[in-house]
C-alpha positions, 0 to 999 in steps of 0.5 A: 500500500502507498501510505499518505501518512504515519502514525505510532500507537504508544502506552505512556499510563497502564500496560494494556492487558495483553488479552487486548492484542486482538483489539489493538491488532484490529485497530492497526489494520484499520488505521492501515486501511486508511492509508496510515502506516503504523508503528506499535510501541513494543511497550504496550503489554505487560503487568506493573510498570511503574518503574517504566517510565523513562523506557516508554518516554524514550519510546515517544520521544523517538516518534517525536524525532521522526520526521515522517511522524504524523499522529501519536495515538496513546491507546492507555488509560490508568494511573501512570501517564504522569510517570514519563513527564520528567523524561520526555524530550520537549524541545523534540515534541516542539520541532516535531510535527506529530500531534499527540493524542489521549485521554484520561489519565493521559490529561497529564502528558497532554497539558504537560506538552502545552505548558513546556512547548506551546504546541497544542494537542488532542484530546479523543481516544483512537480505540472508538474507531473499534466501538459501537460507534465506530463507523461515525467515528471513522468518518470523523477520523476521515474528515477532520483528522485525515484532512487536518481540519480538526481545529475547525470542529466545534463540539456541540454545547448547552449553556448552564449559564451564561450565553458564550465563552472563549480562550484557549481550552486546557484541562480535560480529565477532573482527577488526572489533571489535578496530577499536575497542580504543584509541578512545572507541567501545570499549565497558565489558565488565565482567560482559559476554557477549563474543560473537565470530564470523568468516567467514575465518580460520585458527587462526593468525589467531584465535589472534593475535586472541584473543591480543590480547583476552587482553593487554587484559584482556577475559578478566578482564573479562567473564563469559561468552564466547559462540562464533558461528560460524566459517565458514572454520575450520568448513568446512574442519575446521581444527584447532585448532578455535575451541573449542580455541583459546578454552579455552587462552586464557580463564580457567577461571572463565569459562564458555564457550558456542557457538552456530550461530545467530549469524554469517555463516551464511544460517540466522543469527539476530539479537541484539540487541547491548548487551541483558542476556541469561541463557544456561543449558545447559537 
């Protein structure tokens, strides 16, 4: 096949279970249906791994350095995506054209990117193109991805309060990006668009989280926060609901807005991280 383009599938958080080989095998071939050549990280499999996080920074530092690289799609999830920040290589990351792509606890090597190197980065899962909605996230993948158009897609919103909202949109999982407070990874959110998601949660988790936020002073630093989805709490019905939650603990002045485009859902769509955006209720 003549490959248009190039790509690498990392692990920087938890080992994917190697019960998963099949799906990540199915992934590849779709990918490579598409024209895109792919590079599997030998870094994906195993058990533990907390002690491998300068090995799989230096595994995606490699793809950054490749100037045939276009995308690298992390397909993991967990609790050590943070392990591999104090060795990936940011003046690489900042001469590469690869866009990097994750979610979750991948939150942290997103924004970590965008506050050492400027560059922006993208927040969607590459394993949807193999779930129940796989065929409109392919034709997604096709037209903003394939085409380079993903910064002219604008998710979909419902305004809690307020009637617009803009800046640039940082953030993404509730807990994950908490990783960062305290650290030189932790990005500038003056006139941001705080974007905040999660799968598992209770109202008293996000609460005691959203708490945090407050006590740091995002709240009075950003101009916009933008609600993904909340699976847990979403489909059990749990009261208070998200929206609730937020609009005790934001200021009033500060719009607020919720979309089911961005998260952990298999229908979610990508956005990009670290890019001005301007949200309108029409």
């Amino acid at each position: 096949m003549n490959y248009k383009r190039k790509a690498a599938l990392c692990a920087c958080s938890d080992f994917l279970d190697p019960g998963r080989t099949a799906d990540i095998e199915r992934l590849r071939l779709i990918l490579e249906a598409e024209g895109v050549h792919v590079e599997m990280s030998p870094l994906l499999y195993g058990s533990g791994g907390h002690d491998m996080g300068q090995k799989k920074a230096n595994k995606v530092n490699a793809y950054f350095c490749d100037p045939e690289m276009d995308y690298i799609f992390d397909v993991s999830g967990g609790d050590l995506a943070n392990t591999v920040l104090g060795y990936l290589d940011y003046e690489a990351v900042r001469a590469s054209r690869a866009l990097f792509f994750g979610y979750s606890d991948l939150t942290t090597v997103l924004n970590a990117v965008i506050s050492k190197t400027g560059r922006e980065t993208v927040n969607w899962q590459v394993r949807n193109l193999l779930y129940d909605h796989a065929q409109e996230q392919l034709d997604f993948f096709r037209e903003f991805i394939l085409k380079d158009r993903l910064g002219s897609y604008l998710p979909k919103v419902r305004f809690v309060r307020g009637e617009k909202m803009a800046g640039r949109i940082l953030g993404g999982n509730t807990r994950c990006f908490l990783k960062l407070a305290g650290t030189p990874y932790w990005p500038d959110l003056s006139g941001a668009v705080l974007l905040l998601e999660s799968y598992g949660g209770g109202p008293n988790q996000m609460a005691t989280a959203l708490q945090q936020y407050s006590q740091m002073g995002v709240f009075d630093q950003v101009d916009g926060v933008l609600l993904g989805t909340f699976t847990q709490m979403e489909d059990e019905k749990l009261k208070p609901s998200i929206e609730e939650l937020i609009l005790e603990i934001v200021p009033d002045e500060v719009p607020v807005a919720k979309t089911v485009q961005v998260g952990h859902r298999t229908d979610a769509r990508a956005v990009m991280l670290g890019r001005y955006y301007e949200l309108s209720s029409t």
